[in-house]
VONURO-679800 format. One record per atom (N, C-alpha, C): x, y, z; atom name; residue in one letter; residue number from 1. Coordinates in steps of 0.001 Angstrom, whole numbers, plus 524288, in hexadecimal, padded with zeros to 5 digits. Example, Ala and Ser with C-alpha at 12.3 -4.5 7.8 and 13.67 -1.06 7.14 Angstrom:
       u       v       w   atom   rest    nr
   83386   7E9C6   81E78      N      a     1
   8300C   7EE6C   81E78     CA      a     1
   83390   7F31C   81E78      C      a     1
   83232   7F736   81BA8      N      s     2
   83566   7FBDC   81BE4     CA      s     2
   83264   8001E   81EBE      C      s     2
END
This chain:
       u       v       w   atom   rest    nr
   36662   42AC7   8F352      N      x     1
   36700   427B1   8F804     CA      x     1
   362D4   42378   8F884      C      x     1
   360E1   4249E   8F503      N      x     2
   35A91   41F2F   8F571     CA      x     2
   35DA1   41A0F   8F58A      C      x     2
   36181   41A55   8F066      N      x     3
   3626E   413CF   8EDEF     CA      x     3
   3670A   4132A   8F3C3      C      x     3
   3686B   4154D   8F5F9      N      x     4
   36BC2   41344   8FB4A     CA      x     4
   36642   41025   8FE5E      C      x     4
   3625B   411B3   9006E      N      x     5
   35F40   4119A   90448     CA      x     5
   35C62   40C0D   90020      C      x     5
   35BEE   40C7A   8FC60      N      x     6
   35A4A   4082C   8F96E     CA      x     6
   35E04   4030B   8F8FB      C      x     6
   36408   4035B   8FA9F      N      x     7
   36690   400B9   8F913     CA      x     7
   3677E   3FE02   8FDD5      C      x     7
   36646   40046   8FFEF      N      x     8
   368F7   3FF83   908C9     CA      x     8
   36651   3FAE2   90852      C      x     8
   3622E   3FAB5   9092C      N      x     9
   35F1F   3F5F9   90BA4     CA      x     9
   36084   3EFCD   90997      C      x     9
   361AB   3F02B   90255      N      x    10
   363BB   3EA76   90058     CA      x    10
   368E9   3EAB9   901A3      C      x    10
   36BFE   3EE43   9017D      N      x    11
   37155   3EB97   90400     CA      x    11
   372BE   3EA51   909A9      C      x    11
   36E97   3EC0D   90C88      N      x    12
   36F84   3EAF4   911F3     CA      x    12
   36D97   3E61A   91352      C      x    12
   36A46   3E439   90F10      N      x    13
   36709   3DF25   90F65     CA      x    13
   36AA3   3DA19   90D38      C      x    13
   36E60   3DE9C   90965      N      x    14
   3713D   3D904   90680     CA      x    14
   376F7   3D7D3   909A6      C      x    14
   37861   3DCED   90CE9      N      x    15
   37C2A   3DAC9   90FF4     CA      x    15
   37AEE   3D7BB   91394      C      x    15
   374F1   3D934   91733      N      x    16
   37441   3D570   91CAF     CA      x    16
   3735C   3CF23   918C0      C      x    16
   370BA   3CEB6   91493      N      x    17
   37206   3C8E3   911F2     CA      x    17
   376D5   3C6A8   911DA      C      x    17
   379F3   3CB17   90F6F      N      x    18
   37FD4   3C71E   90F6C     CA      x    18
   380AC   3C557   913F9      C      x    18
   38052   3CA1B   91860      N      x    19
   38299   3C5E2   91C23     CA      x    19
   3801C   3C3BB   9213E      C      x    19
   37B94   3C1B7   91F30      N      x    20
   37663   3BCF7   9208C     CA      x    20
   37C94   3B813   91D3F      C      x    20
   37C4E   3B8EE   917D9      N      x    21
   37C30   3B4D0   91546     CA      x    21
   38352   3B1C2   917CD      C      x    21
   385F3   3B720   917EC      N      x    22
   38BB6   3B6A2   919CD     CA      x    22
   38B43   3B3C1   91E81      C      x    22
   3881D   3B4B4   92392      N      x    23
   38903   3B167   9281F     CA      x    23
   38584   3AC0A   925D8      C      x    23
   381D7   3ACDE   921A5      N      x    24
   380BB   3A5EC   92195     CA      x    24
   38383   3A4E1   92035      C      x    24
   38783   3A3EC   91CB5      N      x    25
   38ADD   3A260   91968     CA      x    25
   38FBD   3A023   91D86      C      x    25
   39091   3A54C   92270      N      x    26
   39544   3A3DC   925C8     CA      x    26
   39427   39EC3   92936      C      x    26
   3909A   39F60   92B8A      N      x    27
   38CFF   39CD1   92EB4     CA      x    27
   38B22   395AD   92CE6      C      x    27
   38DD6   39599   92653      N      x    28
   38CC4   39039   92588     CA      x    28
   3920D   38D9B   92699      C      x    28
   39126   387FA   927FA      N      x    29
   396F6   384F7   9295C     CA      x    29
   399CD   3870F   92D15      C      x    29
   39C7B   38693   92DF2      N      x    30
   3A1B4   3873E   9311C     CA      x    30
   3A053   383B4   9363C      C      x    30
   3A30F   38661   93BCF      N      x    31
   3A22D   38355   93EB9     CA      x    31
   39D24   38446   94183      C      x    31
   3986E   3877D   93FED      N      x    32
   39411   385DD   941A9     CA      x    32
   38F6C   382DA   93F99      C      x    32
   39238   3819A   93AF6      N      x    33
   390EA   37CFC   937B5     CA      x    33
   38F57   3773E   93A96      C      x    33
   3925D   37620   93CA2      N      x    34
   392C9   3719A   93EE0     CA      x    34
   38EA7   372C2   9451D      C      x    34
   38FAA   376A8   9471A      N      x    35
   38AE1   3756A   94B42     CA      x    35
   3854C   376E5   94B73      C      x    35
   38400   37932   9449D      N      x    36
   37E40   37B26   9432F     CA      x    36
   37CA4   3755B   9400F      C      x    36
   381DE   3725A   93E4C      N      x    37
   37EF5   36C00   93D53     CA      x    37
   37D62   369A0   94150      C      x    37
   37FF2   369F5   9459E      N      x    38
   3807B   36668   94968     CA      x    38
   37A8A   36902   94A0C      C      x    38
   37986   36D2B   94D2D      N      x    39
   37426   36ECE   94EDB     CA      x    39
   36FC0   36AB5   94A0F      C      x    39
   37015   36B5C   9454F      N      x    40
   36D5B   36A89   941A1     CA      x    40
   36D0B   3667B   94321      C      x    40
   36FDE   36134   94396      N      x    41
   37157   35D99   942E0     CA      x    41
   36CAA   35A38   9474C      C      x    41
   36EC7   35C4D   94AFC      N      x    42
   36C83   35D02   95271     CA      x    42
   366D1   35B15   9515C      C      x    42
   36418   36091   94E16      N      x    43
   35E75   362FF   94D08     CA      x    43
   35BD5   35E73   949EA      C      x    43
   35FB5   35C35   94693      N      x    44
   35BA9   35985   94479     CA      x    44
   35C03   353E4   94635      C      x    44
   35FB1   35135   9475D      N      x    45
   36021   34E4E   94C93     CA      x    45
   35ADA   34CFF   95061      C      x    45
   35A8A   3518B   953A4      N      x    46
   3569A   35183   9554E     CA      x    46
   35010   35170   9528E      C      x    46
   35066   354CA   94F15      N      x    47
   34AEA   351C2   94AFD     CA      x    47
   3498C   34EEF   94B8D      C      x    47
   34E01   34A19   9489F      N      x    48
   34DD3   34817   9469E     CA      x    48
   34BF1   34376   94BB8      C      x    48
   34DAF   34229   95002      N      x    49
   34D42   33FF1   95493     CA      x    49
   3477A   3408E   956C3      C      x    49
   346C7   34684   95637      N      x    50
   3420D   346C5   9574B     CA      x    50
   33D49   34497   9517B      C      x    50
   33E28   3455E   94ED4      N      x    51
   33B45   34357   94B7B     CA      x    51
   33AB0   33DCE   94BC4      C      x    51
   33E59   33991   94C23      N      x    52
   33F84   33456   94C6C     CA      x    52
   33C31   33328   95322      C      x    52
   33C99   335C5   954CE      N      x    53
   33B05   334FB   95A72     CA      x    53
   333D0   33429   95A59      C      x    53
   3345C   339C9   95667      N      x    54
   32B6E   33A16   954BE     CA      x    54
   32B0A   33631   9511B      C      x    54
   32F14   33323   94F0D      N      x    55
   32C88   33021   94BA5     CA      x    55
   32BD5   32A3A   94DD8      C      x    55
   33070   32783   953B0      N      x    56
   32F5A   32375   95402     CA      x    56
   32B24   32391   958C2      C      x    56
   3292B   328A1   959EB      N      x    57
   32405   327AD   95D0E     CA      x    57
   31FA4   32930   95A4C      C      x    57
   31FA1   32AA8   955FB      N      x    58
   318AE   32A20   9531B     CA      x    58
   31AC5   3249C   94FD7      C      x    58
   31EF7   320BC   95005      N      x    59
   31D24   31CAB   94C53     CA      x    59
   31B65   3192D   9504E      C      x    59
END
């Protein structure tokens, strides 16, 4: 009964991986694709505004 108690721990590790890897996998594209760009999109937008903003008051 050792090699059971030895064996438990990597397969319980390699199933919770698969399905880590299964919802990333689901989770890419579809239709929340389009509003995790948009957020992205938003984010750097604003940076970028703010950056342009620190730059025409230290020139």
């Amino acid at each position: 009964m050792d090699y059971v108690s030895a064996l438990v721990p990597p397969v319980v590790m390699a199933v919770f991986f698969i399905g880590v890897i299964r919802v990333i996998v689901k989770t890419q594209g579809g239709a929340n694709k389009a509003k995790e760009d948009a957020v992205v999109d938003a984010a750097l937008a604003r940076t970028e505004a703010v950056r342009q903003g620190t730059a025409k008051t230290d020139g």
